[in-house]
C-alpha positions as CSV (number, residue, x, y, z in Angstrom):
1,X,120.5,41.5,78.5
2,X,122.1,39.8,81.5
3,X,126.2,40.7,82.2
4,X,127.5,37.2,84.0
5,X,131.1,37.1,86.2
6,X,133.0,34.1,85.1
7,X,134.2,33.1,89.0
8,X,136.9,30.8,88.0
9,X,138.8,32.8,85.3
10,X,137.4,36.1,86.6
11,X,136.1,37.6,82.9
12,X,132.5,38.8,82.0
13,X,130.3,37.9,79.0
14,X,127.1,38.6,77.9
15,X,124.6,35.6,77.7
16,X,121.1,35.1,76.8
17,X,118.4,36.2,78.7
18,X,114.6,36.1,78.6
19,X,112.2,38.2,80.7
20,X,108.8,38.6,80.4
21,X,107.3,40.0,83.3
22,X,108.9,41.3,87.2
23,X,106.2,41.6,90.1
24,X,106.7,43.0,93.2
25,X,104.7,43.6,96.8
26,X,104.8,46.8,98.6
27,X,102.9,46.0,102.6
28,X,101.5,49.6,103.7
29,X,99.4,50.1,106.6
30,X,95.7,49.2,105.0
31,X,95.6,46.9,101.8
32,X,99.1,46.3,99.8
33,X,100.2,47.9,97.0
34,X,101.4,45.9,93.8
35,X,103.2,47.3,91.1
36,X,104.3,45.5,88.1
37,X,107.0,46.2,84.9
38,X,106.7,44.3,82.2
39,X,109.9,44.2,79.6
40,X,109.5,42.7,76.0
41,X,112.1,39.5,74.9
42,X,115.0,40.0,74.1
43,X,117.6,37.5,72.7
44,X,120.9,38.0,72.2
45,X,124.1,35.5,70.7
46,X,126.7,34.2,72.8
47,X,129.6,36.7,73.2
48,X,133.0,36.3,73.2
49,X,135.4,37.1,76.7
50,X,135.5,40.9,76.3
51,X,138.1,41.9,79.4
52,X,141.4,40.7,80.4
53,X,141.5,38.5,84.2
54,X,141.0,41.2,86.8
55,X,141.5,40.8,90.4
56,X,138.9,39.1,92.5
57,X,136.1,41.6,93.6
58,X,136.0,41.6,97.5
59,X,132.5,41.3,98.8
60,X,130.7,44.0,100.3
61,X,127.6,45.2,102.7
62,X,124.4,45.2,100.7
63,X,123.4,48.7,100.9
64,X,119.9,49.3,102.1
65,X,117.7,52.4,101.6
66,X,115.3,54.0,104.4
67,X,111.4,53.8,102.9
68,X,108.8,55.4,104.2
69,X,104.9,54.6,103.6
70,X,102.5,57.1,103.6
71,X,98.6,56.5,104.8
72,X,97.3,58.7,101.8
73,X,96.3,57.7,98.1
74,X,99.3,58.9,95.9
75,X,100.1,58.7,91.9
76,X,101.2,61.3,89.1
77,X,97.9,61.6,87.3
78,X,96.3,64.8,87.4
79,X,92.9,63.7,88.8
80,X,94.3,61.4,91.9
81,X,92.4,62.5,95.1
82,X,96.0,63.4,96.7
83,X,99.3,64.7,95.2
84,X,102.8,63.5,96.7
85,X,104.4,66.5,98.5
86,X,108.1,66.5,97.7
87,X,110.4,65.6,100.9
88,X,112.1,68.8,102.6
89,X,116.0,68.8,101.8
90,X,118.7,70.4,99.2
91,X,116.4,69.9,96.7
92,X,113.1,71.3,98.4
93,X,113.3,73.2,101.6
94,X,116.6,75.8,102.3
95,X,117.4,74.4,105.4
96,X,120.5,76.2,106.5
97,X,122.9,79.0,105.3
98,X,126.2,79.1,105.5
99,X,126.8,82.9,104.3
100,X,126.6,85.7,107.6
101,X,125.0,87.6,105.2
102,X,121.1,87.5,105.1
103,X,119.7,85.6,102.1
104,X,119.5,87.4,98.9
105,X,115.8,89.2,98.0
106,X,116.7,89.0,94.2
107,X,113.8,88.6,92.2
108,X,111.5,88.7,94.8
109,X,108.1,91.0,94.7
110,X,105.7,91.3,97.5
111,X,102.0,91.2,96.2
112,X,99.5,93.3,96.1
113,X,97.6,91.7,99.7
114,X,100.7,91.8,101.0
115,X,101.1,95.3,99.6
116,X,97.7,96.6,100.9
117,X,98.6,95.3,104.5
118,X,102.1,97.1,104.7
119,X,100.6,100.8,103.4
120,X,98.4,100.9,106.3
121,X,101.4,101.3,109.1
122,X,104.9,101.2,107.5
123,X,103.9,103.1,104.5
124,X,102.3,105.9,106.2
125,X,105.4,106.3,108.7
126,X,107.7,107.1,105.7
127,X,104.7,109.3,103.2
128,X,104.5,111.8,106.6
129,X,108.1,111.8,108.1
130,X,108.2,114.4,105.9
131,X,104.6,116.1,105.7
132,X,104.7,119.5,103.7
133,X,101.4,120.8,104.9
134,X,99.8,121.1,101.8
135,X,98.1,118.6,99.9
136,X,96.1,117.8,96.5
137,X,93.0,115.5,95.7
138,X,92.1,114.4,93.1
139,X,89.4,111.4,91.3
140,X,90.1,109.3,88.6
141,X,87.6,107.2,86.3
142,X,89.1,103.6,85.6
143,X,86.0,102.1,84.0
144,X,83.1,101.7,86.5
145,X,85.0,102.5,89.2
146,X,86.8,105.3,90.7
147,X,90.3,106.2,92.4
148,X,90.0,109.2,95.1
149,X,93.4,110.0,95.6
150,X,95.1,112.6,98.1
151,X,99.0,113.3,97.3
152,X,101.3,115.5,99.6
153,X,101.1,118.7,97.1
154,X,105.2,119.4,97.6
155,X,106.8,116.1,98.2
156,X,104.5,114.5,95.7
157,X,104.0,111.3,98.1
158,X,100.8,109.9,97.7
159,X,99.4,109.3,101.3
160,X,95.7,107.9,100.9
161,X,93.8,105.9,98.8
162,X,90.2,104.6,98.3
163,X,88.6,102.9,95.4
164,X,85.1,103.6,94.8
165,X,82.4,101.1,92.6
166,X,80.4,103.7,91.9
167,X,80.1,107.5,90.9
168,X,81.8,109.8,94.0
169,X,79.4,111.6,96.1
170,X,79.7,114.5,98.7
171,X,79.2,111.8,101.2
172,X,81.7,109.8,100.2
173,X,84.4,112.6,99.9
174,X,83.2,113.6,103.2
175,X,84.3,110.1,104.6
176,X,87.7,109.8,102.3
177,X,88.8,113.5,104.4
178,X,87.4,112.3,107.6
179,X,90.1,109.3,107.5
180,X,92.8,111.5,106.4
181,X,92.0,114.1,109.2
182,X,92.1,110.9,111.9
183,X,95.4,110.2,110.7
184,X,97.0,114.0,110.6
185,X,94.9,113.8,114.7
186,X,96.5,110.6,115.7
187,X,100.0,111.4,114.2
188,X,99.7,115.6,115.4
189,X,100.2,117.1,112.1
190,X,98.6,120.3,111.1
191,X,96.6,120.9,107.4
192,X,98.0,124.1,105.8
193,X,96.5,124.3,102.3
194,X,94.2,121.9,99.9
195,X,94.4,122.2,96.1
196,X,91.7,120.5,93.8
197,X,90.7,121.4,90.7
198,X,87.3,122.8,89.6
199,X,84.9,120.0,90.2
200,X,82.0,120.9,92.7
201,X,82.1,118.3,94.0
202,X,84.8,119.2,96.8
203,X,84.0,122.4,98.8
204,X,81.0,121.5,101.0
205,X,83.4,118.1,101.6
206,X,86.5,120.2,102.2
207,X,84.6,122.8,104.4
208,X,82.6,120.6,106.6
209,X,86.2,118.6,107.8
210,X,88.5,121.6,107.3
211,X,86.9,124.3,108.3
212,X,89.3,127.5,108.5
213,X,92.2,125.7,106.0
214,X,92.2,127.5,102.3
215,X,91.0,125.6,99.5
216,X,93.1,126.7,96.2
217,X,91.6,126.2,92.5
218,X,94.3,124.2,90.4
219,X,95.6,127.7,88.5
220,X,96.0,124.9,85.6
221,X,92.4,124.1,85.1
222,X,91.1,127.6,85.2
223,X,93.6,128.8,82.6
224,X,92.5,125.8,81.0
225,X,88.8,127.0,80.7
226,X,90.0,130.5,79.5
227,X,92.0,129.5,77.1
228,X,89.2,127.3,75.7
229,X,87.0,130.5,75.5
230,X,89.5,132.0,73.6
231,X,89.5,130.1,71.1
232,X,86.1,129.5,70.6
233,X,85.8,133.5,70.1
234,X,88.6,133.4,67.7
235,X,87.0,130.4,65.8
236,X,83.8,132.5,65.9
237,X,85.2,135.2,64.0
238,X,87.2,133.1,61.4
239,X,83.5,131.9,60.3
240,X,82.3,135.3,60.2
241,X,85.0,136.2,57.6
242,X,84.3,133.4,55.7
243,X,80.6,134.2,55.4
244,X,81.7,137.7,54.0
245,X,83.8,136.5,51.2
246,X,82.2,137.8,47.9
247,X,81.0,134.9,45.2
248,X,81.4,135.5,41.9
249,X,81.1,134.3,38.8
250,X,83.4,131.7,37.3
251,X,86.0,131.3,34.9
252,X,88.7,133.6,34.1
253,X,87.6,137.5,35.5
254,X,87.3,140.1,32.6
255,X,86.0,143.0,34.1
256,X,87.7,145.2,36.5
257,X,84.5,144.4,38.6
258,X,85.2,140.9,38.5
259,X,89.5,141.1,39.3
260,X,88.4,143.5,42.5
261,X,86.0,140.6,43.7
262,X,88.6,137.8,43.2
263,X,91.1,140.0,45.2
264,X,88.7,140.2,48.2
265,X,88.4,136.7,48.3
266,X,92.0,136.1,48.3
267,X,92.5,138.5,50.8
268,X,90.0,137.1,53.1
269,X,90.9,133.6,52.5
270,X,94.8,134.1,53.7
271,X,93.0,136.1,56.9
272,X,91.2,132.9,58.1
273,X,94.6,131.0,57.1
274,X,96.7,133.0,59.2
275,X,94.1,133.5,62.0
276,X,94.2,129.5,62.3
277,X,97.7,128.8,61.7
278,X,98.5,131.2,64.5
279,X,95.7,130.8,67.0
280,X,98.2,129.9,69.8
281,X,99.4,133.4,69.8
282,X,96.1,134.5,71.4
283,X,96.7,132.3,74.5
284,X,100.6,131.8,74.7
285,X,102.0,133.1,78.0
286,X,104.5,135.2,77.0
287,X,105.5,136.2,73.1
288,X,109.2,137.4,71.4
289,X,108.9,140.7,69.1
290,X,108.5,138.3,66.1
291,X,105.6,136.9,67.2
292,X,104.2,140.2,68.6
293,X,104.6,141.5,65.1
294,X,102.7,138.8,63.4
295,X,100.0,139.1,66.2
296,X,99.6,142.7,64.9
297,X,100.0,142.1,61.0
298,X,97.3,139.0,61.5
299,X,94.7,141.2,63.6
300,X,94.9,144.4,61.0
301,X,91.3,145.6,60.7
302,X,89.7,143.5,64.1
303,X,90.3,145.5,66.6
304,X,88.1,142.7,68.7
305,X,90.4,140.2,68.5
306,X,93.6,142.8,70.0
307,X,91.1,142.7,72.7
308,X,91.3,138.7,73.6
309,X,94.7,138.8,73.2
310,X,94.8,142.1,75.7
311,X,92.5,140.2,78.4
312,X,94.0,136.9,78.5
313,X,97.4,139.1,79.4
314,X,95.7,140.9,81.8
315,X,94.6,137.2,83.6
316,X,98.0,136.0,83.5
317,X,99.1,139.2,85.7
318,X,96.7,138.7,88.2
319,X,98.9,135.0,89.1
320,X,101.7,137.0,89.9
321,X,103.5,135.7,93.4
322,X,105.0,139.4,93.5
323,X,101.5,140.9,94.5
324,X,98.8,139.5,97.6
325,X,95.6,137.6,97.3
326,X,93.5,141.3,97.7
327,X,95.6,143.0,95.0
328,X,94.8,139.9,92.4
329,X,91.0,140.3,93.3
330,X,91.1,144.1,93.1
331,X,92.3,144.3,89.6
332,X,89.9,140.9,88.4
333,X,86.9,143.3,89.5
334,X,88.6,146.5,87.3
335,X,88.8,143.8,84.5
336,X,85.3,142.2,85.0
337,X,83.8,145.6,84.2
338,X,86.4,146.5,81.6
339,X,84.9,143.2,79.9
340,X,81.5,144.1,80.3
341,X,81.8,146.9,77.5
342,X,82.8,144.1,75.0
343,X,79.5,141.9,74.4
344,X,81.1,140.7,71.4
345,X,83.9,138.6,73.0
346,X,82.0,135.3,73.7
347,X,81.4,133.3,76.4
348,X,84.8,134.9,77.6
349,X,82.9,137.1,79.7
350,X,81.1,134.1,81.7
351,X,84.4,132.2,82.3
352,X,85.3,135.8,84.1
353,X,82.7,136.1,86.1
354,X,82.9,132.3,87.7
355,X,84.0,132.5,91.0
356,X,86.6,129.7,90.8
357,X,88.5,132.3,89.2
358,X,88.7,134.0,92.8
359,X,89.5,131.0,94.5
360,X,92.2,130.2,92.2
361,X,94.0,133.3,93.6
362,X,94.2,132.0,97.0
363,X,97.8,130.8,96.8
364,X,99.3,134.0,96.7
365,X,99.4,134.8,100.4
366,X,101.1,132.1,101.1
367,X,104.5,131.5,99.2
368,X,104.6,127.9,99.9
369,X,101.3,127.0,98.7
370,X,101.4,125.5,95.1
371,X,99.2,127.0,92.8
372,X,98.2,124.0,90.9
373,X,97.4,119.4,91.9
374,X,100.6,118.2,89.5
375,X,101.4,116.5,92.0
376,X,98.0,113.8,92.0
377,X,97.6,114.7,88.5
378,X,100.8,112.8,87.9
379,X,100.1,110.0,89.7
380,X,96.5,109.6,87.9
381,X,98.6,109.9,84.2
382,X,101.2,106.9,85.6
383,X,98.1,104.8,86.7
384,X,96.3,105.1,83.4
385,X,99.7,103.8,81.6
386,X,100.0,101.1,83.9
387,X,96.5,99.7,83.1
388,X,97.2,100.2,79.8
389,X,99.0,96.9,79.6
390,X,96.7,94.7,82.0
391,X,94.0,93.2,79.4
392,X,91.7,92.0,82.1
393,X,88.5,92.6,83.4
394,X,88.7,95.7,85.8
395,X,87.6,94.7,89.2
396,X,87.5,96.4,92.9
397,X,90.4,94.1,94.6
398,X,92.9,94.3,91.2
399,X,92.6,98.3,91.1
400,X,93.4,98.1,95.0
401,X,96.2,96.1,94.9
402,X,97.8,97.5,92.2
403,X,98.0,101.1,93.5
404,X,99.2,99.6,97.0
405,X,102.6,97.9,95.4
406,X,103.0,101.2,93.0
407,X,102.8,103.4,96.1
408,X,105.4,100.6,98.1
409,X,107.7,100.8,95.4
410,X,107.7,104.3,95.7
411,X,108.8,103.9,99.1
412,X,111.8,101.7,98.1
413,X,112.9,103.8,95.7
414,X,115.5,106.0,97.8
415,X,117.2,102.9,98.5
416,X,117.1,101.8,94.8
417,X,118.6,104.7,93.4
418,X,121.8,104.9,95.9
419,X,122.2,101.3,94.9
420,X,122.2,102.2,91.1
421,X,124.8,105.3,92.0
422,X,126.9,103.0,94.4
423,X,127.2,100.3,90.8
424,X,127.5,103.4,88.6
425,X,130.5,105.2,91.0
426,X,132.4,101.3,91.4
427,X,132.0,100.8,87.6
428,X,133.5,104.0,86.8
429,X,136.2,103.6,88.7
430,X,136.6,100.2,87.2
431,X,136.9,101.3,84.0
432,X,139.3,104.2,84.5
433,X,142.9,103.8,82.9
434,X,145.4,103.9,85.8
């Protein structure tokens, strides 16, 4: 459809118009491009004047528009050998601000290359501005590889990292300690205490780069492995009862013979009931006077069960802050031979005589000294929920990058949360009837 200007009466119409094809030339350095745009027929009647006379339009400049060629192949399909870069302006490129202010950050993330570069110096500068002394290492298994991790033990900043593609060895714990005693040498920091937990694979390690600074056994684990004992010796003994439970014969009992049998059973059966409902009384730290007196009603006639519940109290003593390292050790030797009169007790008395158990009381000389890893233990527990949700193949450079932007977030965090109180205090105040 064509729009024609009347010039003599100054009104428009609409007219008939055929077009079939438009072809243009474009001349570019090299061999000249031609496009064309084909529209199908249209035809249209005759219209009738469909605006009063307006003025006469005044002429004006043609406009003309700045084109620019470029010496590369160009189009919009997927496989052309180039792509069109879009032009720098408002709609591409920031080009200027007019704000003071620095340009908002809201949204953005740094990655985890970008991540792994920033640890190395800025990272490291805020983990030991505030370096306790005392730190905790730890290994974690994240399918075939694994995560050596070493965590300020008091200010539970995670200062060094390595990820491993294969089993750890002693030599390679050797060399994770030997980087983290260049850095403590370079930065003139001093090592007070080292807590790990019962593997063996970290004394020779430890002792070969740390000569005279005290390894601690996480108190946790070796509880842990006590505890386990325990109850091993109690389940022991609930099988023993239930071997001893008279059989007889079936049906309704008629003789007196036969109602003394069925009230044995009874009897024994509610034993092993109660003896596994309340297992957790044998190991519990501390107990009220209610549970004390169903720890006695439950334990009437096995006097070798009183006993577990007697030595496990006797271990929790010995982690007593109010007494020294020698004082623990002393009375874990009086208890070693106390034990040694009970062979009954189970593989109780092996868990005694390991000598983690002695190492484990190292912390108590030293009232600063945590007694257990927490702190790398809870980094290892938020690592394995962050993997839960990647459903990816687990590789070397993924695992690395990941644990570099979760330890640089944890260096922007201070500055998150006075944010979040600075919105909280101003929306409060906001809110407040005047």
């Amino acid at each position: 459809m064509v729009v024609v200007r009347d010039a003599k009466n100054g009104a428009t119409a609409m007219t008939r118009a055929r077009v079939s094809c438009m072809t243009w030339e474009i001349w570019c350095p090299g061999a000249p491009k031609i496009f064309a745009w084909f529209t199908p027929n249209i035809a249209v009647a005759s219209a009738a004047f469909r605006s009063m006379q307006t003025p006469p339009i005044m002429p004006c400049p043609r406009p003309i528009t700045l084109t620019a060629s470029s010496h590369s192949q160009s189009g919009w399909w997927l496989r052309t050998d180039y792509r069109t870069k879009p032009s720098a302006g408002t709609c591409g490129v920031t080009t200027a601000f007019s704000s003071l202010m620095p340009p908002s950050r809201t949204g953005w993330r740094p990655g985890g290359k970008k991540a792994v570069r920033q640890i190395e110096v800025d990272y490291l500068d805020w983990a030991l501005a505030e370096f306790s002394g005392y730190i905790a290492i730890d290994e974690l298994y994240d399918g075939p590889f694994c995560v050596l991790s070493l965590v300020d033990n008091r200010t539970f900043k995670r200062v060094l990292y390595r990820v491993l593609d294969h089993d750890p060895d002693h030599l390679g714990i050797l060399y994770f300690v030997c980087g983290f005693q260049a850095i403590l040498t370079q930065r003139g920091l001093t090592l007070n205490g080292i807590t790990t937990d019962a593997s063996p694979l970290y004394p020779l390690p430890l002792r070969l780069a740390f000569p005279d600074v005290p390894h601690q056994i996480c108190e946790f684990h070796v509880l842990k492995e006590l505890t386990k004992a325990i109850l091993r010796t109690v389940a022991q003994i609930r099988k023993k009862l239930e071997a001893k439970k008279p059989t007889g014969k079936r049906g309704q009992p008629s003789t007196n013979e036969a109602k003394r049998i069925v009230h044995q059973r009874k009897r024994l059966q509610q034993k092993i009931a109660d003896l596994f409902e309340y297992r957790y009384l044998f190991v519990q730290h501390t107990l009220t006077p209610v549970q004390r007196c169903s720890l006695q009603r439950i334990t009437r006639g096995l006097p070798k069960l009183r006993t577990l519940r007697d030595i496990m109290e006797e271990v929790y003593r010995l982690f007593d802050r109010r007494c020294r390292t020698d004082t623990a050790l002393t009375k874990l030797a009086r208890l070693r031979q106390r034990v040694r009169h009970f062979k009954e007790v189970g593989k109780i008395l092996r868990k005694l005589q390991s000598p983690n158990l002695d190492k484990a009381l190292t912390f108590l000389d030293d009232k600063l000294f945590p007694s257990t890893s927490n702190a790398v233990e809870r980094g290892n527990r938020r690592h394995r929920k962050m993997q839960k949700t990647v459903y990816r193949v687990r590789t070397h450079e993924n695992i690395t990058n990941r644990i570099a932007l979760d330890m640089l977030r944890d260096s922007q965090k201070e500055g998150r949360n006075r944010t979040i109180n600075v919105l909280h205090k101003a929306r409060t105040v906001k809110n407040t009837p005047q």
